[in-house]
C-alpha positions as CSV (number, residue, x, y, z in Angstrom):
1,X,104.4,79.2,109.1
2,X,103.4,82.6,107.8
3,X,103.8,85.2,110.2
4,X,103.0,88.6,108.4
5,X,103.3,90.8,105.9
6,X,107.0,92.1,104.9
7,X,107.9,93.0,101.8
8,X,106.1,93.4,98.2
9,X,108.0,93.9,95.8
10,X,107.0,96.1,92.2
11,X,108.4,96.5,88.7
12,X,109.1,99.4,86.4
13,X,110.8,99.8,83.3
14,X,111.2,103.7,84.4
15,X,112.3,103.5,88.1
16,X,113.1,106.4,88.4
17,X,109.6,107.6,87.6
18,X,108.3,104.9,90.1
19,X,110.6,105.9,92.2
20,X,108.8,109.5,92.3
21,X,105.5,108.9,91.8
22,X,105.3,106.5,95.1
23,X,107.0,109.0,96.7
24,X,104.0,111.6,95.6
25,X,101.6,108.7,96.2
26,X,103.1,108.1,99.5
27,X,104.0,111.5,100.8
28,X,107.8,109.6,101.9
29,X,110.5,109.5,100.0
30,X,112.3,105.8,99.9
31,X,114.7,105.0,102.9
32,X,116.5,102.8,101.0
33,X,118.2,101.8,97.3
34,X,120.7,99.2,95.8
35,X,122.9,100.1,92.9
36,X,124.3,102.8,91.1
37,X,122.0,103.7,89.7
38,X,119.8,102.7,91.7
39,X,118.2,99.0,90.9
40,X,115.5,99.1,93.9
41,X,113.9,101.5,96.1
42,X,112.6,100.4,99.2
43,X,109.6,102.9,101.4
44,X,108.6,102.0,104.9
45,X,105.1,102.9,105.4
46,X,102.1,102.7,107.2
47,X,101.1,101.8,111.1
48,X,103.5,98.4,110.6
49,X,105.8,99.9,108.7
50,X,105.6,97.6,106.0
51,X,107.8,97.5,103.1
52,X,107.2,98.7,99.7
53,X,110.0,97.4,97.4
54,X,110.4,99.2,93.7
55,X,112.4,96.5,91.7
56,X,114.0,97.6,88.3
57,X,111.8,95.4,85.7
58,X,115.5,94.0,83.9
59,X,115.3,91.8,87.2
60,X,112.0,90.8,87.5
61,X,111.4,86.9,87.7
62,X,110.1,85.8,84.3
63,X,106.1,86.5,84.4
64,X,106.5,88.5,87.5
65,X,105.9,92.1,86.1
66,X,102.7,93.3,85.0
67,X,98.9,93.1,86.1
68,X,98.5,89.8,85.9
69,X,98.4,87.4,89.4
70,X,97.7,88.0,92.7
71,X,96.8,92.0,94.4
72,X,98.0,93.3,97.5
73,X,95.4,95.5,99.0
74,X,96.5,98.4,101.4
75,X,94.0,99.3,104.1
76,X,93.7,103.1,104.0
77,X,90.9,105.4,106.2
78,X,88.8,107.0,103.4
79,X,88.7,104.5,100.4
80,X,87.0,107.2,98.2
81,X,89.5,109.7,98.6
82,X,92.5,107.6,97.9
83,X,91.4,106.1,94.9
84,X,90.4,109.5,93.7
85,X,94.2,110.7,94.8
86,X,95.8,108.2,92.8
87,X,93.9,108.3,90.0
88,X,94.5,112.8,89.6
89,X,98.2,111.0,90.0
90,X,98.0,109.3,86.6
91,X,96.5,105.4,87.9
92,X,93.5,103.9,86.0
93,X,90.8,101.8,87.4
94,X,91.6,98.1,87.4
95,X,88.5,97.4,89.6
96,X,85.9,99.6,90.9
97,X,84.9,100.1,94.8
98,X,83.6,97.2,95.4
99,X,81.5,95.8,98.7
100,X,82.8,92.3,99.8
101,X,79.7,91.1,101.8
102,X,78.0,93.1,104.5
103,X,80.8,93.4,107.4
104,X,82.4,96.6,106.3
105,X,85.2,95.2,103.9
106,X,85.5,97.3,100.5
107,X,87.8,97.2,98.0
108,X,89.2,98.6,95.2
109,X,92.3,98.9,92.5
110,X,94.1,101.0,90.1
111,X,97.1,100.1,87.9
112,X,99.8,102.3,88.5
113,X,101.7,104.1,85.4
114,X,104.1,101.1,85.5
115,X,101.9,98.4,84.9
116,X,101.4,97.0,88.5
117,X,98.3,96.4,90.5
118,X,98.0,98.4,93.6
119,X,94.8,97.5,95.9
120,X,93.4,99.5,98.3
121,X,90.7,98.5,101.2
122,X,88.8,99.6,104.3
123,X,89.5,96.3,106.6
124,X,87.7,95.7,109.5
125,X,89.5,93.4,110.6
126,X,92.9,95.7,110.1
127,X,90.9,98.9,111.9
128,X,90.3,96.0,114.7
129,X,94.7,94.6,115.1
130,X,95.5,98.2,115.0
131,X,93.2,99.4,118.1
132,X,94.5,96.6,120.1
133,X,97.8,96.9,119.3
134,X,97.8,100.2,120.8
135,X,95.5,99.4,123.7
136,X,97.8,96.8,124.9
């Protein structure tokens, strides 16, 4: 039933400002927007190219916005240095690096200057998909 990761979607009161800080974060400006202004920014990014949607908060589902629920994390290469990039970018610490048992999975998360929860990981299991894809 699921197939994969497409889209998450997060809110901001300022998206405009979202709008430029993921771009900073991300080092890629969005490929896409709705509106006039805009009411969503879309970036494509990583290996899969998965989508990272910037919804204006006026349309956000009620209970949707904010750091409450569930986290998406983002595998990245070098956990230490991308929390410590997004925190000199104005994120705070939501949850420390963390171990998750002994195979190599590590997390952590910052709350972006919007109010949403962005997790970040070393995954295995991601380094694993990746290699094979490429191999095949």
């Amino acid at each position: 039933m699921l197939k994969g990761f497409a889209t998450i979607n997060y809110f901001a009161a300022d998206l405009t400002a979202a709008r430029d800080w993921y771009t900073e974060v991300l080092d890629v400006p969005p490929y896409f927007s709705v509106g006039e202004p805009a009411a969503y920014y879309e970036f494509r990014i990583g290996d899969y190219q998965h989508e990272l949607g910037l919804v204006d908060a006026r349309y956000a589902p009620p209970g949707a916005a904010g750091t409450g629920g569930s986290i998406m994390y983002w595998h990245v290469d070098d956990l230490e240095a991308a929390l410590e990039r997004l925190l000199s970018l104005g994120a705070t610490v939501q949850d420390p690096i963390r171990p998750r048992g002994d195979t190599g999975f590590v997390t952590a998360s910052v709350v972006d200057p919007f109010g949403n929860i962005l997790g970040i990981m070393t995954n295995p299991h991601y380094v694993e998909i990746l290699k094979s894809a490429w191999t095949s």
